[in-house]
N, C-alpha and C positions, 0 to 999 in steps of 0.2 A: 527527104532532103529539100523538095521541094516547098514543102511547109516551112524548114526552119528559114527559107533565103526570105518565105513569104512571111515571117513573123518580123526580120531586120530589118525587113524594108518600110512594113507598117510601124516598127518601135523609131525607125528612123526618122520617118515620116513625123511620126505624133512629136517626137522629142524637137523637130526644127520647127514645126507651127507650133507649137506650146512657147519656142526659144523665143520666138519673133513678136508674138500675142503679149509675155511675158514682159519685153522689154518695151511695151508701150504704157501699162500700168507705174500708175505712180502710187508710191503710199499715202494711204491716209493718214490725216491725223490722230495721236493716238491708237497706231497701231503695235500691240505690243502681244501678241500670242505667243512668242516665243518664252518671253518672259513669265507668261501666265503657264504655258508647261512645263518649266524650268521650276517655278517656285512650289507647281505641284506635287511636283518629287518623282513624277514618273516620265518615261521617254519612251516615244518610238522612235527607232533605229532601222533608215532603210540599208540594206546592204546588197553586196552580190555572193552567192554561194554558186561552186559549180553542181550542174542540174537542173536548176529552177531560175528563174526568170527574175527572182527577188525572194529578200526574205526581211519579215518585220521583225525585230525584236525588242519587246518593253523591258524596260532596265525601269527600276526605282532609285529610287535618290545617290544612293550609296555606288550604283554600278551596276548590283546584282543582277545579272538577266531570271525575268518570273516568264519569260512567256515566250514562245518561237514560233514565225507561222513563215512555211515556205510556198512560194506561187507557182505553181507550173503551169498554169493557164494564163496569166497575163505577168507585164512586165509591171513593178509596184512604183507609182505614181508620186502617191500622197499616205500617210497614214497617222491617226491621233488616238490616245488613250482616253476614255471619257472621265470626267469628272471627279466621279467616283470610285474610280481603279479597278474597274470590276470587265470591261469591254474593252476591244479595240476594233477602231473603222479601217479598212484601208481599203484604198481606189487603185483598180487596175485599169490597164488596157493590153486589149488583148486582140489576135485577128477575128478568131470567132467570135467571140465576147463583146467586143469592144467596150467602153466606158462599163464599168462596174464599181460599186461599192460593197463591199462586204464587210458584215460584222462581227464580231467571235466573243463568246463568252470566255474570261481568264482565269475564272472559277473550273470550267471543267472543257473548256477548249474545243466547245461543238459553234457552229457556224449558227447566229440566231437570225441573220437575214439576209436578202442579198436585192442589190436596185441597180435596173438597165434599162436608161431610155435612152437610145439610139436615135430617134427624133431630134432629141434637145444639141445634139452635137457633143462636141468635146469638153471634157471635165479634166482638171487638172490641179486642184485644190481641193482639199476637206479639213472641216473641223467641230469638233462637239462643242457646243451651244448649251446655253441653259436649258435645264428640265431635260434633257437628255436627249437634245434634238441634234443633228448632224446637217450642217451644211457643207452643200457639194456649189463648187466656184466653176463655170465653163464658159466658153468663148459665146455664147447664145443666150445661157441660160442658167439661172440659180435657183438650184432645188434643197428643200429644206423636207430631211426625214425624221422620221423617231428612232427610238435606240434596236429597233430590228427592221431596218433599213425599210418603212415602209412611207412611201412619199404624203407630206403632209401641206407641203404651200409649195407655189414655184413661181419664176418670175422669168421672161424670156424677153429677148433682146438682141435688135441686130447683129451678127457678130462683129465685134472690137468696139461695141458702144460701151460697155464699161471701162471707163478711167481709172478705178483702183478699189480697193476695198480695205475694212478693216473688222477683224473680230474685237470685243468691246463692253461686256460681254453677249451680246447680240451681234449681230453684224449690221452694217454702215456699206452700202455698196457706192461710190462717187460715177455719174455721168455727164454730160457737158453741161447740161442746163439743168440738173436734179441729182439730188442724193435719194437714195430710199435705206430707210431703215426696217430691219424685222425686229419687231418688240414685241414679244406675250404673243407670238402665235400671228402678227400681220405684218406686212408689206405697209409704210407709211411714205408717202413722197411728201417731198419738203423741196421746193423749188430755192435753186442756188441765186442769190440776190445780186 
């Protein structure tokens, strides 16, 4: 019992500093990912199911549910289906856990990775990138993986210095006096004029 008050209290927790962090971001220009999942044809669907903390489900164009994954380790965050319709990413948090990424194969439903840095702080956005990279969004810090969640660039920063961000198909991250962009695998700062 003990655990479940101590799991509400941390979902509590994350969900009102995610609410507060959330509402100081502004969009970017050109930010349109939704529309880029949309025109995909496939979706993930966060939900609640009783038992499990969350559960993703990828729907294709039509509706069909192709894919079900239920969480009992952490409560589900964020989650995207990549490019190519063959994975899906999704970000937990969780009390032992805390920030995670996991990724699942849709072909045959085994787990092909999994990324925790607890250092970096809180994460609370993800989305697949070209070439099959996965970007993770956090109040500190942006880490960019490959498609079996294994860490490939990262960029860190005081918490609440990012102003907004945009996927593009790269990402575009906005801060007071600098943009930076990840293009082809780097980190490019471009000072705001």
């Amino acid at each position: 019992m003990a655990r479940k008050i101590a799991a509400v209290i941390f979902a509590a927790a994350v969900i009102t500093a995610l609410a507060v962090y959330l509402r100081t971001l502004e969009p970017a220009a050109g930010a349109d990912s939704a529309v880029e999942t949309v025109s995909a044809g496939y979706s993930a669907l966060i939900s609640e199911e009783a038992g499990f903390l969350g559960v993703v489900t990828v729907t294709d164009g039509s509706g069909t549910a192709l894919y079900k994954w239920q969480s009992s380790e952490g409560y589900v965050l964020a989650a995207d289906v990549s490019p190519s319709h063959n994975a899906l990413a999704v970000l937990t948090a969780g009390t032992e856990a805390g920030f995670r990424l996991r990724v699942f194969s849709l072909g045959n439903e085994t787990e092909q990775g999994s990324y925790n840095a607890p250092e970096r702080g809180a994460f609370y956005d993800i989305k697949y990138l070209e070439n099959n990279r996965i970007a993770l969004i956090g109040n500190s810090a942006v880490t960019i993986t490959d498609g079996f969640a294994r860490e490939v660039a990262g960029i860190t920063f005081n918490a609440g210095a990012l102003k907004g961000y945009a996927f593009n198909p790269g990402l575009t991250l906005t801060f007071s006096e600098k943009t930076v962009n990840y293009i082809n695998g780097e980190f490019i700062d471009e000072p705001i004029a």
